[in-house]
C-alpha positions as a Markdown table, in Angstrom:
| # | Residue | x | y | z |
|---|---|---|---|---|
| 1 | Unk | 6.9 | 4.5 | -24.9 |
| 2 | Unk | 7.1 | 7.7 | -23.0 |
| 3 | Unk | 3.2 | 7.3 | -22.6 |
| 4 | Unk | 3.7 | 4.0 | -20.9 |
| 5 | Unk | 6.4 | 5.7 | -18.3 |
| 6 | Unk | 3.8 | 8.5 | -17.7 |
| 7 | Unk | 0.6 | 5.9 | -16.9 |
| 8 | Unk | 3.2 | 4.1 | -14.3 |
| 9 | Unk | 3.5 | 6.8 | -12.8 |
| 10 | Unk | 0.5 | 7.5 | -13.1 |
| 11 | Unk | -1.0 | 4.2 | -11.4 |
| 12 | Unk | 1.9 | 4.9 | -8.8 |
| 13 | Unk | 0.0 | 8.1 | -7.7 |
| 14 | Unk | -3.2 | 7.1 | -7.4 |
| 15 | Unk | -2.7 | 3.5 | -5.9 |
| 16 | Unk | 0.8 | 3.5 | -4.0 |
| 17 | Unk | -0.1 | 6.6 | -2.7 |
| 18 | Unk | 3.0 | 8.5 | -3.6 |
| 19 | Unk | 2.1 | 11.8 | -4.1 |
| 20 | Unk | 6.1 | 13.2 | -4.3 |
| 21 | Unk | 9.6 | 11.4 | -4.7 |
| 22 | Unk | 11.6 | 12.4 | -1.2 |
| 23 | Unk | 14.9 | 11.8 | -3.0 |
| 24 | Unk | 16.3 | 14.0 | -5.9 |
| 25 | Unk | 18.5 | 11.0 | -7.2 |
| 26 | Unk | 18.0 | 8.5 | -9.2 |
| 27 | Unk | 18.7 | 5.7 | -7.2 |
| 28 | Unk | 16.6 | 6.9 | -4.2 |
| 29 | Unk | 13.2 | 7.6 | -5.8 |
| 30 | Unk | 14.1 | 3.9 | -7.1 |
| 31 | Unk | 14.1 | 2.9 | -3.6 |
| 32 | Unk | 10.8 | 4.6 | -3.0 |
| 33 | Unk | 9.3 | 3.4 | -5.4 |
| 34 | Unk | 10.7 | -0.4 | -4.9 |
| 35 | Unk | 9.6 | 0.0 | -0.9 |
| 36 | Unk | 6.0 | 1.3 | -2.1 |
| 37 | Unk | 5.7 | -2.0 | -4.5 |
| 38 | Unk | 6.4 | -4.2 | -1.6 |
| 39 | Unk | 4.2 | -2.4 | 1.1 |
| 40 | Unk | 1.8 | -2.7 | -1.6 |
| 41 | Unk | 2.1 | -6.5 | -2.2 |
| 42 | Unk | 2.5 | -6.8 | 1.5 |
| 43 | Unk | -1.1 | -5.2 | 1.9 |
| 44 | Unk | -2.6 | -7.2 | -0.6 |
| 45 | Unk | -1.0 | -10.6 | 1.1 |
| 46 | Unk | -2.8 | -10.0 | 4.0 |
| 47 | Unk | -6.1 | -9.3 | 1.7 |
| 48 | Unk | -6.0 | -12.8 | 0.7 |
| 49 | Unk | -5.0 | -14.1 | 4.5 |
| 50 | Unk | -7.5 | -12.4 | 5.7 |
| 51 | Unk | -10.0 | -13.0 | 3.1 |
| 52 | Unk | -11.9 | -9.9 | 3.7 |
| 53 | Unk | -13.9 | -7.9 | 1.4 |
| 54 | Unk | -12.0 | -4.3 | 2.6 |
| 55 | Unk | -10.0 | -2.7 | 0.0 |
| 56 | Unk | -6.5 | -1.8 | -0.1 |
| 57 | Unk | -7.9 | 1.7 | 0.7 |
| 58 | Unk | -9.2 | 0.5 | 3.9 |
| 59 | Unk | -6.7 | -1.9 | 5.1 |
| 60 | Unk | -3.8 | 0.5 | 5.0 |
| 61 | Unk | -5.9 | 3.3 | 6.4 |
| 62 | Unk | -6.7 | 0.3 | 9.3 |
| 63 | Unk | -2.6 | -0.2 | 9.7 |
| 64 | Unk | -2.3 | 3.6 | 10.1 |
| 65 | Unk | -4.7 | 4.0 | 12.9 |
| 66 | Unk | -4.3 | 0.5 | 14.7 |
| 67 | Unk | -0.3 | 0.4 | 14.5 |
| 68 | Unk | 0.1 | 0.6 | 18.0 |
| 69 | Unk | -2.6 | -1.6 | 18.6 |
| 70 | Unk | -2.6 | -5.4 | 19.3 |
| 71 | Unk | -2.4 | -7.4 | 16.2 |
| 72 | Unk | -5.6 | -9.5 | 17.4 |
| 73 | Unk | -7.5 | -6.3 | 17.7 |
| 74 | Unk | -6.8 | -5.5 | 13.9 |
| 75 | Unk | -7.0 | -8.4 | 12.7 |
| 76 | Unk | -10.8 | -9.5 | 14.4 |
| 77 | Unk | -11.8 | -5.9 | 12.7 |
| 78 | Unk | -11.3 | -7.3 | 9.3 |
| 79 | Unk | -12.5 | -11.1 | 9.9 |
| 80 | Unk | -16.3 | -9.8 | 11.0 |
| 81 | Unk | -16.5 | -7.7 | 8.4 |
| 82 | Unk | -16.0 | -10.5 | 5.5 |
């Protein structure tokens, strides 16, 4: 069991790209964690919407860098290059 806890955490790490809890309670790495999960599943939505080849990798590094961008601007990025 405890391996299982330490391979979520794990995964959490490397893919949600949490690299430290902000929170020393409970209840707020919880919400971190929670927040990560949806951003995640958020990212991977607009994966399928967009029906793009990128990888999650490159889609939120594309969010970071276009945020204050137009959404058409970000959004004709990842269409030409599926």
């Amino acid at each position: 069991m405890i391996w299982q806890i330490e391979l979520f955490f794990k995964y959490l790490k490397q893919n949600l790209t949490i690299k430290r809890l902000y929170s020393q309670s409970e209840q707020g790495a919880m919400n971190q964690v929670i927040l990560t999960l949806i951003a995640t599943l958020l990212t991977y939505l607009v994966k399928i919407e967009l029906n793009t080849t990128a990888t999650l990798f490159q889609l939120k590094r594309a969010f970071h860098y276009l945020k204050f961008e137009s959404v058409n601007q970000w959004l004709d990025q990842f269409r030409s290059s599926s």
